[in-house]
N, C-alpha and C positions, 0 to 999 in steps of 0.2 A: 418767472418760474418756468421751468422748461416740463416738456408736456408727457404724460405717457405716452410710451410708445404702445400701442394695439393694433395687433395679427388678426384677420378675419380668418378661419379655415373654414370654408364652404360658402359658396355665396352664392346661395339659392333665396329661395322665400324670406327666410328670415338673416339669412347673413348679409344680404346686402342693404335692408333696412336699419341693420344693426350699425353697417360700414358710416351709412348715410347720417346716420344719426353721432355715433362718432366725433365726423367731421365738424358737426356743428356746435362739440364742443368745446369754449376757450382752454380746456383742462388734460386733454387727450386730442392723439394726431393716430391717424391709419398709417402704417407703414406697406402694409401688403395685403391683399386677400388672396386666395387660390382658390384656382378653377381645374377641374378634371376636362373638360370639353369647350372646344373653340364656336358654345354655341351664343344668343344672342345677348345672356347677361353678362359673357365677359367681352361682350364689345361694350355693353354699357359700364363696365366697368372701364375700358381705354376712354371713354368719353367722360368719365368723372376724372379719370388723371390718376388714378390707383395702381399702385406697381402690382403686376400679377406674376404669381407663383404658382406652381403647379406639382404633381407628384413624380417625383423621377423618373419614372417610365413614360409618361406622358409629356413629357417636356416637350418631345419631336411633333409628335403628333399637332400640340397647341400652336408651334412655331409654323408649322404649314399650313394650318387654317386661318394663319394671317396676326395673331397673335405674338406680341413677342413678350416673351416668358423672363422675368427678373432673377430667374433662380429657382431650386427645388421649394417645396415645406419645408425642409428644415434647414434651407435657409431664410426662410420669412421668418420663421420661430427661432433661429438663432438670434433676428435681430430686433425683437418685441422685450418687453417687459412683461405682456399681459396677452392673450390670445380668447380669443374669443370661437369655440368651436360651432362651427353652425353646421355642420353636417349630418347628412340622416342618424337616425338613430339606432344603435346599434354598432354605427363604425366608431363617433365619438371614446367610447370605451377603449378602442382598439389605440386611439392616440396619445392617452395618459400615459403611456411612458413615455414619447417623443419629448412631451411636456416637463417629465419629471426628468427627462436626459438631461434639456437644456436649460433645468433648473428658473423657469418661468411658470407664473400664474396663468388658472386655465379657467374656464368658465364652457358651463357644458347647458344643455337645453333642457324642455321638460321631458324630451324620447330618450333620455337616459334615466338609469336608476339611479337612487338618492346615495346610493351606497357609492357609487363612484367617485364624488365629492365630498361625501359628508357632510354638505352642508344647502340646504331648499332656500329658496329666497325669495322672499318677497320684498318689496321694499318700501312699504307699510306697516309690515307686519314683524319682520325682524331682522333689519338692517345690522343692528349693532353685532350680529350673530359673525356677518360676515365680514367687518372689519379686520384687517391685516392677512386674512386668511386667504392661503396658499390655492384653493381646490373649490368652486361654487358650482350649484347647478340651477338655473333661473327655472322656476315652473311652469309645467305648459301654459298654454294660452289659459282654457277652462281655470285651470288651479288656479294661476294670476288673477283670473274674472272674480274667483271663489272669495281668495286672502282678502279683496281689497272690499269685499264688503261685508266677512264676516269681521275681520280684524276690528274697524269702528264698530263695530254692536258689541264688542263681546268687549270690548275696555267702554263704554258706554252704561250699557245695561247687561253685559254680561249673558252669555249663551250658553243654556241649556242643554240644546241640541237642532242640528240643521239638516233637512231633508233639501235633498235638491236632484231635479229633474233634466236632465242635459241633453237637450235638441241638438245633434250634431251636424253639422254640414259633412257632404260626404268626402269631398275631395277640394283642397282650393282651386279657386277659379281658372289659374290657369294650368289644373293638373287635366289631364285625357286620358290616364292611364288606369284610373281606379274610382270608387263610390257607386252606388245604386240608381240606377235610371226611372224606375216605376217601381220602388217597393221601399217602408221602412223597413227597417233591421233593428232588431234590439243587440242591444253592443255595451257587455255581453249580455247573453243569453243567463249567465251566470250572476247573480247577483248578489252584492252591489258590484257597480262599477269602481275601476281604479282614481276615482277622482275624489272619492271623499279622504280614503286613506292618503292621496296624495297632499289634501289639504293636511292633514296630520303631519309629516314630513316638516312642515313649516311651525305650525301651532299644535302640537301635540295633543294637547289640555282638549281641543275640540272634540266634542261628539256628533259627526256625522257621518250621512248616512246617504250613499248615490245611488242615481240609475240613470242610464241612459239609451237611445236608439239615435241610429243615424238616418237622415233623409235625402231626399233628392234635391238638394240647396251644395250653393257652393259660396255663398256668403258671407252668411255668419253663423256663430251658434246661438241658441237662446235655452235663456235660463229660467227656471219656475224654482223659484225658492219660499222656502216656508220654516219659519225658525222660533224656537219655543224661548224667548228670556228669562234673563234670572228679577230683572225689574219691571214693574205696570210701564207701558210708554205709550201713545197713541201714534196716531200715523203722523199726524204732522211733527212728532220728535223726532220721528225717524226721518221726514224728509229734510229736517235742518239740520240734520246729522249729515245725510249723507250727502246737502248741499256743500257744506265745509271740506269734502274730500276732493282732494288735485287730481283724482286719476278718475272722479264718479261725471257723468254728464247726464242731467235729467232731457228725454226726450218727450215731444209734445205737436205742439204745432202743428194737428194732423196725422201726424208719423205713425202709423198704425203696422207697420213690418220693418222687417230686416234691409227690405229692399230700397226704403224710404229712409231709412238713416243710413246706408252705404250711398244713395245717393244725396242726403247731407253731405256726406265727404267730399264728395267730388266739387259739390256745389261751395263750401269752404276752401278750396284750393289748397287742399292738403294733401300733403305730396303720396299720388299712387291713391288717390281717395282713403288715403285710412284715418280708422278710428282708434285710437288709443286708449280711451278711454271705457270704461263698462258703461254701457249706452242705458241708461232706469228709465223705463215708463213711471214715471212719478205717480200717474194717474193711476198707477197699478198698488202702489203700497199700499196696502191695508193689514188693519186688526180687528179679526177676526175669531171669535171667542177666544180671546187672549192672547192668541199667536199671529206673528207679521206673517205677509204673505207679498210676492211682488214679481217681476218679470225684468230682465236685463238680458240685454245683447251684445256677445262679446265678437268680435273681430279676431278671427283667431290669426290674423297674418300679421297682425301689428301689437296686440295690447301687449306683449313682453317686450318689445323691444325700450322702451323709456329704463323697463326693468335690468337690463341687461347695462346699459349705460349707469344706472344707481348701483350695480354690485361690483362694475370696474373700479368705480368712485372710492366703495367703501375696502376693497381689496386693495386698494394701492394705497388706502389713510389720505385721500387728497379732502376727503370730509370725513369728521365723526357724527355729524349728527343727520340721521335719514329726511328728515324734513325739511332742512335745508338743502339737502342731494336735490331730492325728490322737485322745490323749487327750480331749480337749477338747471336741473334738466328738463322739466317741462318747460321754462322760458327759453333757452333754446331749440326746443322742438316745436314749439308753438302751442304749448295745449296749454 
């Protein structure tokens, strides 16, 4: 069976995890990613062996900082099946007719709107959505954290309604340009935040309800959720519940922060220490006059990227069924 061909466009934070991830699938092959700047991630990209592409004006620029350049973007995207846009958010938008010139599948982030795709993805929660379809957009990290654990409760015991509280890191680790030094923020000020409606986008039917502030962490974010069912369940239903989920990992063993399960990662040799999966304080489920309540920590640099390989999967029909995707890709990623 010959493989997809996949365009990275941006290979920053998340496009180059996305690249890496990719690769490791028997089902999909990288053909190219593009770099705007001949700075240190697109030498790691000459070190993975990746043909790089750039934007026509920067062509010269990239050849003289030692880079040598395979061709514009639209020549990587003329020669893709499927593309994966990883670029800030905002410019993504600007590239959908490139996409739609050369008559290839695109796949956009969660820093885009849902309208530009037409179609939110999780791939838990509703893979089948996105089978054959021309135009995806994977949801942020937070929303991906959201899907994958309201999804089992609400086909379980069915939801009510979900309050959740979003601890946000201010900047990733290796950003210096932006977040808060000594102060939270509430983000927004205006309430709710964009993150419950964003969960809608995927599962409509849901009734929740967000808020968030950002801090002075560049780790992870952590989550306080607290969710009203349509069924009696105790806590240990829910922790056999969410023991059966591919993308849930219960933390314990001491682990008492963020800092202590990002340094799991590293300590698992997993590549760039990431976590993929939504990290539960097990310890933390409880039912509590009737309602669950519990704590998770999402890795916002990683946990969509597993995601982003299960909507290729289901956009090119190379699987129909998401739990076998979802399989499939986490044994080649390792989770």
């Amino acid at each position: 069976m010959s493989k997809v061909k996949v365009a990275i466009n941006g290979y920053g934070t998340i496009g180059k995890r996305v690249a890496d991830a990719v690769s490791q699938q028997d089902d999909m092959e990288i053909i190219g990613i593009s770099k705007t700047r001949p700075n240190y991630e697109a030498w790691v990209a000459v070190d993975r062996g990746y043909a790089i592409y750039a934007p026509a004006e920067k062509i010269d620029a990239m050849n003289k900082g030692g880079i040598t350049v395979a061709g514009s973007v639209e020549d990587m995207v003329g020669s893709a099946e499927i593309v994966v846009d990883c670029t800030p958010g905002g410019i993504g938008e600007k590239n959908k007719a490139l996409y739609e010139k050369a008559g290839i599948k695109a796949i956009w982030q969660g820093g885009e709107e849902h309208e530009l795709a037409g179609c939110s993805f999780n791939a838990s929660s509703n893979y089948e959505e996105a089978l054959g379809r021309d135009f995806v957009r994977v949801v942020s990290c937070n929303t991906t954290g959201l899907c994958r654990v309201i999804s089992p409760l609400d086909r379980e015991f069915g939801v009510k309604k979900v309050r959740a509280t979003l601890m946000r890191r201010a900047a990733d680790p290796g950003d210096i340009k932006k977040g808060p030094i000594n102060a939270i923020v509430p983000n927004p000020i205006k309430l709710p935040s964009h993150h419950g409606p964003d969960v809608k986008t995927v599962m409509p039917h849901i009734d929740i309800v967000s808020i968030a502030v950002k801090l002075p962490t560049t780790l992870m974010h952590l989550h306080a959720l607290n969710a009203e069912l349509d069924k009696d369940c105790s806590a240990e239903d829910v922790k056999d519940l969410f023991a059966k989920q591919p993308r849930i990992r219960f933390v314990g063993q001491g682990i008492s922060s963020t800092a202590e399960i990002m340094e799991l990662g590293k300590d698992m040799r997993r590549p760039r220490g990431d976590m993929w999966e939504n990290c539960i304080w097990d310890e933390s489920i409880t039912i509590y006059e009737g309602e669950l309540y519990f704590f998770q920590g999402i890795h916002q640099e990683s946990d969509v990227i597993p995601e982003n390989i299960d909507a290729i999967r289901a956009m090119m029909e190379l699987e129909s069924d998401g739990a076998r995707s979802i399989a499939k890709t986490n044994k080649a990623m390792g989770i």
